[in-house]
N, C-alpha and C positions, 0 to 999 in steps of 0.2 A: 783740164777735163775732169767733170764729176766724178767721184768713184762711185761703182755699180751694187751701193746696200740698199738691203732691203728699204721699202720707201719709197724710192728714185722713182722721178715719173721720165719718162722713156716715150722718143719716137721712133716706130718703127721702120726700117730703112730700105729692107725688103720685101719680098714675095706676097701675095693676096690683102696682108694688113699695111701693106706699105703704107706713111703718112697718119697711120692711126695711133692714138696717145696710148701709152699703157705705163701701168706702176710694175715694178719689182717686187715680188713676196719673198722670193729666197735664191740664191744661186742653186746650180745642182749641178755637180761635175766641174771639170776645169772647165767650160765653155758655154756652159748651157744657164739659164733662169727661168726660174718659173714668174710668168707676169700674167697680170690681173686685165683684163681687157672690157671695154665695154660692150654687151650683148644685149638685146632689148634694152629691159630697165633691168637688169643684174649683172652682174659680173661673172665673164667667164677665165680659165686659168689655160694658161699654156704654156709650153715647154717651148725656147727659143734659141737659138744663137745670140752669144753677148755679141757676136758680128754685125748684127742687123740689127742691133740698137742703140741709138742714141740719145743719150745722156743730157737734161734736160739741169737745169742751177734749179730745180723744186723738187723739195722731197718732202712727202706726206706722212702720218700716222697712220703704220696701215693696222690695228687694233680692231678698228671697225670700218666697217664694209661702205658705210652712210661717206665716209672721208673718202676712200678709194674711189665710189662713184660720182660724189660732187666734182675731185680734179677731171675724170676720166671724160665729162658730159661738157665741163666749163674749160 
């Protein structure tokens, strides 16, 4: 299984975004990650359970926002 750094692009496992792709920008706490999700055409951020995601073999450069939303759409 992938480790959960920054980068990681991630399927969500649970609740409302279930099945939706999202990247990892940072952990926060022992359980929690902030990930990048796709919103219209930009990126939104949220606070998650590492429970409710899974861990994907692609990890991006998250630097710029342009890489985050190409994996996020494609």
């Amino acid at each position: 299984m992938p480790a959960m750094e920054p980068g990681r692009v991630c399927i969500k496992t649970a609740g409302r975004d279930a099945g939706a792709r999202c990247v990892v920008l940072r952990r926060e706490g022992g359980n929690f990650a902030i990930v990048a999700q796709a919103f219209r055409k930009k990126k939104k951020e949220r606070k998650v359970s590492m429970r409710h995601l899974e861990p994907l073999d692609v990890k991006v450069d998250i630097s710029s926002e342009e890489n985050i939303l190409q994996v996020l759409k494609g």
